[in-house]
Wavefront OBJ file of the C-alpha trace (Angstrom):
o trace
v -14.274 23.453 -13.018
v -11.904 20.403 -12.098
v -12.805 18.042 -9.379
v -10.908 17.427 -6.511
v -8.175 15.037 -7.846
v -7.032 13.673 -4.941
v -8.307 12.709 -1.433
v -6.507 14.021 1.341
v -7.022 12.386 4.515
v -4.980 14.024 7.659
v -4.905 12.443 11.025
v -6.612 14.301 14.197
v -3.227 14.564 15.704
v 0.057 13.773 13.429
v 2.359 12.269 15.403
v 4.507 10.685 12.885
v 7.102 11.795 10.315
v 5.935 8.826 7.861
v 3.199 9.548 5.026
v 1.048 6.785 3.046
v 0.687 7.992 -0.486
v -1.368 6.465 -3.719
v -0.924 7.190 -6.822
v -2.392 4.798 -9.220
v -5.393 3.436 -7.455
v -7.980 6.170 -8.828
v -10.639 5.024 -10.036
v -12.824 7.750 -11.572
v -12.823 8.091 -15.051
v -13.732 11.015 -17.039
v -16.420 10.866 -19.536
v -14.819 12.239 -22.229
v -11.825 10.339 -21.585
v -13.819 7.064 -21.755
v -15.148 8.199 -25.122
v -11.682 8.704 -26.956
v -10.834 5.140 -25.576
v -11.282 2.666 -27.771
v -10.927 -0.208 -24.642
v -14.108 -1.377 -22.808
v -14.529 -0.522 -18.930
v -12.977 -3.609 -17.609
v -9.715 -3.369 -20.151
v -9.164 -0.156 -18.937
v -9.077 -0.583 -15.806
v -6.301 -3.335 -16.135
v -3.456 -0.482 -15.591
v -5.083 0.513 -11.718
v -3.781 -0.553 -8.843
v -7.291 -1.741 -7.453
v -7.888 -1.335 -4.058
v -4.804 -0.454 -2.822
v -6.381 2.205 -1.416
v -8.539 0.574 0.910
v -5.399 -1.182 2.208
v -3.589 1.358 3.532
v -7.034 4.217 4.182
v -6.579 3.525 7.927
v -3.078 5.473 7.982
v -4.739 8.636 9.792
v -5.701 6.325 12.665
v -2.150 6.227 13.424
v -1.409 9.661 13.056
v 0.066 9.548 9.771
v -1.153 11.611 6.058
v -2.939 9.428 3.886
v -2.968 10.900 0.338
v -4.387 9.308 -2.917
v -5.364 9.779 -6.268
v -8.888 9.587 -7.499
v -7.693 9.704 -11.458
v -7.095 6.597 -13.054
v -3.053 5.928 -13.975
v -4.207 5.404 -17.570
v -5.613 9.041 -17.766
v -2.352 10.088 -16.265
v 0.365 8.641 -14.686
v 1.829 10.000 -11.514
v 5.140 8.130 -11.446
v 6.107 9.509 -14.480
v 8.209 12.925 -15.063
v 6.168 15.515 -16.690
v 8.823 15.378 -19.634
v 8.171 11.987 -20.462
v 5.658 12.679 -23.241
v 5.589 10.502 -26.085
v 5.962 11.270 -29.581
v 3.545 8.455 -30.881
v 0.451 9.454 -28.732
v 0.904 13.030 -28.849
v 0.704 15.400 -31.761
v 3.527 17.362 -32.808
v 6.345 15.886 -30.569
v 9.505 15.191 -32.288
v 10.298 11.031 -32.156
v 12.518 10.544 -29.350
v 13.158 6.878 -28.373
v 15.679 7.429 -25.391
v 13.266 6.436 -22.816
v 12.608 3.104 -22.594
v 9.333 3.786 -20.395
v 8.241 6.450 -23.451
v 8.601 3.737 -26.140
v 6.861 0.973 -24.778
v 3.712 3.657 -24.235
v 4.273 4.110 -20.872
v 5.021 8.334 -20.654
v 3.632 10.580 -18.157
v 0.100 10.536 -20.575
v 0.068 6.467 -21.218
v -0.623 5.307 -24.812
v -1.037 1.432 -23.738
v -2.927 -0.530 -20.882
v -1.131 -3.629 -19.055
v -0.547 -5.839 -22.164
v 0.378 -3.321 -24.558
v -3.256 -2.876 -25.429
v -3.385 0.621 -26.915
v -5.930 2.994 -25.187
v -6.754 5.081 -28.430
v -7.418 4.803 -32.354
v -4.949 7.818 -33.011
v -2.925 10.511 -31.097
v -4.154 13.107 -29.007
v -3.509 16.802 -29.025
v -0.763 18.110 -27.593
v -2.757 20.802 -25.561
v -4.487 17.975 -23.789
v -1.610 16.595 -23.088
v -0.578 19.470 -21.097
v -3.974 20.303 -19.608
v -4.097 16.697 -18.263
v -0.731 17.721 -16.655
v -1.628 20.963 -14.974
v -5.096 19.710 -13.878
v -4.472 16.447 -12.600
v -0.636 15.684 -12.110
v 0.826 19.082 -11.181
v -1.751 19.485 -8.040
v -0.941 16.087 -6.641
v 2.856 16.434 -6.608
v 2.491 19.921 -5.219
v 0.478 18.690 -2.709
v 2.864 15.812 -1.384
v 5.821 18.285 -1.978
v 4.045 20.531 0.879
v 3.350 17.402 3.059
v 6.739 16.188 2.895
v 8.535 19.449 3.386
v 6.157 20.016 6.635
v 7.095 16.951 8.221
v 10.820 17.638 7.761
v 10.190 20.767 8.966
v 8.211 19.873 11.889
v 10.360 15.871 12.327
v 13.522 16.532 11.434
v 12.611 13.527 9.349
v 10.074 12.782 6.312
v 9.251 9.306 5.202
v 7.001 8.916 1.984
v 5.402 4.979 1.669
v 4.627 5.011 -1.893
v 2.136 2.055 -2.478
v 1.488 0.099 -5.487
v 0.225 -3.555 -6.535
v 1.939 -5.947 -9.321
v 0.164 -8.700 -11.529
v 0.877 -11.944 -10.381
v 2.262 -12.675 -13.966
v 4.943 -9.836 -13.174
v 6.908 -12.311 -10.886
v 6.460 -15.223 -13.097
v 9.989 -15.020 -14.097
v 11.532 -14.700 -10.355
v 9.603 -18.377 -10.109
v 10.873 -19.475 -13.477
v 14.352 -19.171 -11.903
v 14.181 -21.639 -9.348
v 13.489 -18.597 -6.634
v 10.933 -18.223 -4.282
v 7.867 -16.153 -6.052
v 7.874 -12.708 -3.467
v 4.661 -11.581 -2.464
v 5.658 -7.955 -1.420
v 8.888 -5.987 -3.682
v 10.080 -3.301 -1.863
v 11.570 -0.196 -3.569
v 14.816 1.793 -2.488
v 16.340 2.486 -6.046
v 19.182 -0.206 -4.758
v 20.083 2.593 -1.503
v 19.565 5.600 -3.082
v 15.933 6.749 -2.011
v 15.732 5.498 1.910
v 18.139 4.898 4.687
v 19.142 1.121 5.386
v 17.412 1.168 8.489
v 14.109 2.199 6.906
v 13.802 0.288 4.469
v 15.216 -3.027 7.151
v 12.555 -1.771 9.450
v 9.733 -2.158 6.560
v 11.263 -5.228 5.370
v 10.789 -7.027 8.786
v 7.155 -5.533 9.340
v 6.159 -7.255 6.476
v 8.224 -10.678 7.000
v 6.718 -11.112 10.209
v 3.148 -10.944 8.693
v 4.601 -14.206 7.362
v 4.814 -12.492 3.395
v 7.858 -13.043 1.429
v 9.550 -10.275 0.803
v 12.362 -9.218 -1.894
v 14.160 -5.612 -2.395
v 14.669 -3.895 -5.542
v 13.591 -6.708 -8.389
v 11.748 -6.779 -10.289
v 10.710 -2.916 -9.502
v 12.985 -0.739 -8.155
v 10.756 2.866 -8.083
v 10.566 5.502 -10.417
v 10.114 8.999 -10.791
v 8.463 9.097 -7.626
v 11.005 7.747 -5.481
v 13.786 9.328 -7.113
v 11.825 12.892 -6.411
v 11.129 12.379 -3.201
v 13.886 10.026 -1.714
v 16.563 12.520 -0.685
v 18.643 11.025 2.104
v 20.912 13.649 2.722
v 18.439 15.821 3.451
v 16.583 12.849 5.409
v 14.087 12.742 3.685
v 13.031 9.034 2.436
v 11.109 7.104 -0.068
v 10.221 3.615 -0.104
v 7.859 2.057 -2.618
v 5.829 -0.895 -2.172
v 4.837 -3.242 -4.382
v 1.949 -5.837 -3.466
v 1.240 -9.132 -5.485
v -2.456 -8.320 -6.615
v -3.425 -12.057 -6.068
v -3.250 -11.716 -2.679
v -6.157 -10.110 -2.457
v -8.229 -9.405 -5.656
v -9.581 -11.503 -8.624
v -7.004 -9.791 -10.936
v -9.632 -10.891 -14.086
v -12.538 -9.928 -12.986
v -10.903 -6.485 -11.282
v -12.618 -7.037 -7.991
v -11.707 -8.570 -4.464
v -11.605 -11.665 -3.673
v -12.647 -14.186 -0.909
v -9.042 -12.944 0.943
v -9.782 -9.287 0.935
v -10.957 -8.638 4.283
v -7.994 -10.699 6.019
v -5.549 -9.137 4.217
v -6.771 -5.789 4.217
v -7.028 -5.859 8.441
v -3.504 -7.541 8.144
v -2.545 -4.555 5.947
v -3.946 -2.399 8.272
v -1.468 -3.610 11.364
v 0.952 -3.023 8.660
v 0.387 0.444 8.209
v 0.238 0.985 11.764
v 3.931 -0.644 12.468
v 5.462 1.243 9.627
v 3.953 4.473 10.805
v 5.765 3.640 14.274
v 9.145 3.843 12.406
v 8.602 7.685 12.652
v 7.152 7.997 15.862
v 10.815 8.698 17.843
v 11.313 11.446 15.465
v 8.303 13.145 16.464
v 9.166 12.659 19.985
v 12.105 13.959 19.958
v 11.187 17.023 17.848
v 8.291 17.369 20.810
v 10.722 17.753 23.420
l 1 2 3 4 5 6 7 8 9 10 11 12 13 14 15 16 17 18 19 20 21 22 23 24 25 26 27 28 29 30 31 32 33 34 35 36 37 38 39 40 41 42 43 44 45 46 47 48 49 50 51 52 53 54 55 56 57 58 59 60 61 62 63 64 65 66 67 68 69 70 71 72 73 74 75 76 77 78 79 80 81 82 83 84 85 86 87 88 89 90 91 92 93 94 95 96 97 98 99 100 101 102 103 104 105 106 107 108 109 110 111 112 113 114 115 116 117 118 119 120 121 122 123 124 125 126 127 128 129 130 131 132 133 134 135 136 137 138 139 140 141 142 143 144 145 146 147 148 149 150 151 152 153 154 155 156 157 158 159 160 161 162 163 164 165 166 167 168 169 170 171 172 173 174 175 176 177 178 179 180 181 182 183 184 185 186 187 188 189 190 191 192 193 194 195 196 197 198 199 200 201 202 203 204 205 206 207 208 209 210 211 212 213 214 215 216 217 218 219 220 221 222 223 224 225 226 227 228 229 230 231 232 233 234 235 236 237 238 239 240 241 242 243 244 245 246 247 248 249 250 251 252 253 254 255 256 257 258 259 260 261 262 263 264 265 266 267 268 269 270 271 272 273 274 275 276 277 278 279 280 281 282 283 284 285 286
């Protein structure tokens, strides 16, 4: 019997059309998993987005969902299609190179860690593959699918906050070119996920928290903001990426002497960008 892959966490009264959703912060690992790996517990772990959790956990407080994954993103990976399998993991997939996320072993069912460390000695099956998919990844999308379609329905409006972390490395070209190093990347898929005024409204929530803040490079979302970002329909996803360093010991995978500040600062965060759907669920109250 499968454990409960995600936590769902839904506010005593929702009163906004925004929802905070995590998909790569998990951090239980399955025994057998851990066995076929041929990485010790701290390499592993060097694909999560640690703790970013815990940063935005107090989203039900302001009356907005709060949904994240307890798998780990090497186990499966949530931002990935469910087509993007890869050939030199998984046995008895024809070689297919098109995908430039696929070939550096980065598919839906990761062969590599941060680093390009591989995760196994061989391939896997390709029945795993797929069981991993239906167990873990299929109930977490369905899930947010049903979120997100109730707050349109009940909003007029849906707003997904997709939240991730970055190494500090990842932004070491940005400094090399004479820029400013960002401490927060947000994600619109250059306009084509989120509204201008969204993603301006998040953009100044965070620059007046005194963090530096660029759009779009280096990460400009995945699958899961191309899924869920429909603007048309007005429905919106923005994805947010935080500089690890800001708040963990990125080495030693744990937090660091900042934590607590930045996690309460975080937490004002979350509560300003859940504001940015509170007149749509006035208006749809009236």
């Amino acid at each position: 019997m499968i454990k409960t892959t995600f936590s769902l966490k839904m506010p005593e009264n929702k009163e906004t059309s925004v929802v905070f959703a995590v998909p790569h912060s998990g951090r239980e690992y399955d025994r057998k998993f851990k066995r076929k790996s041929i990485l010790d517990e701290k390499s592993i772990r060097t694909s999560e987005d640690a703790f970013v959790d815990m940063l935005f956990d107090t989203a039900p407080k302001y009356g907005a969902v709060f949904l994240a994954a307890k798998f780990p993103r090497a186990f499966v990976d949530l931002n990935r299609n469910v087509d993007e399998l890869d050939p030199a993991l998984i046995e008895g997939l024809k070689e297919n190179t098109t995908n430039p996320r696929v070939a550096s072993g980065l598919g839906v069912i990761p062969r590599v860690v941060s680093g390009g460390r591989a995760i196994y000695r061989g391939k896997i099956t390709h029945d795993e593959a797929l069981r991993r998919i239906a167990d873990y990844w299929h109930p977490y999308h369905d899930i947010l699918h049903r979120i997100m379609a109730r707050n349109l329905s009940e909003f007029g409006q849906a707003v997904l906050v997709d939240c991730h972390s970055m190494p500090h490395e990842a932004l070491d070209a940005i400094a090399r070119s004479g820029a400013r190093r960002p401490d927060v990347v947000i994600g619109d898929r250059f306009g084509a996920s989120a509204s201008e005024a969204i993603v301006c409204q998040i953009e100044e929530i965070f620059r007046a928290q005194g963090l530096r803040v660029l759009r779009n490079m280096p990460f400009a979302g995945a699958y899961i903001t191309k899924e869920y970002g429909r603007i048309s329909s007005n429905q919106h996803a923005v994805q947010i990426e935080i500089d690890r360093s800001l708040y963990m010991n990125e080495q030693m995978i744990r937090p660091n002497g900042n934590f607590n500040a930045f996690r309460k600062m975080m937490q004002d965060v979350t509560g300003q960008i859940a504001d940015i759907g509170r007149d749509k669920a006035r208006m749809a109250a009236e």
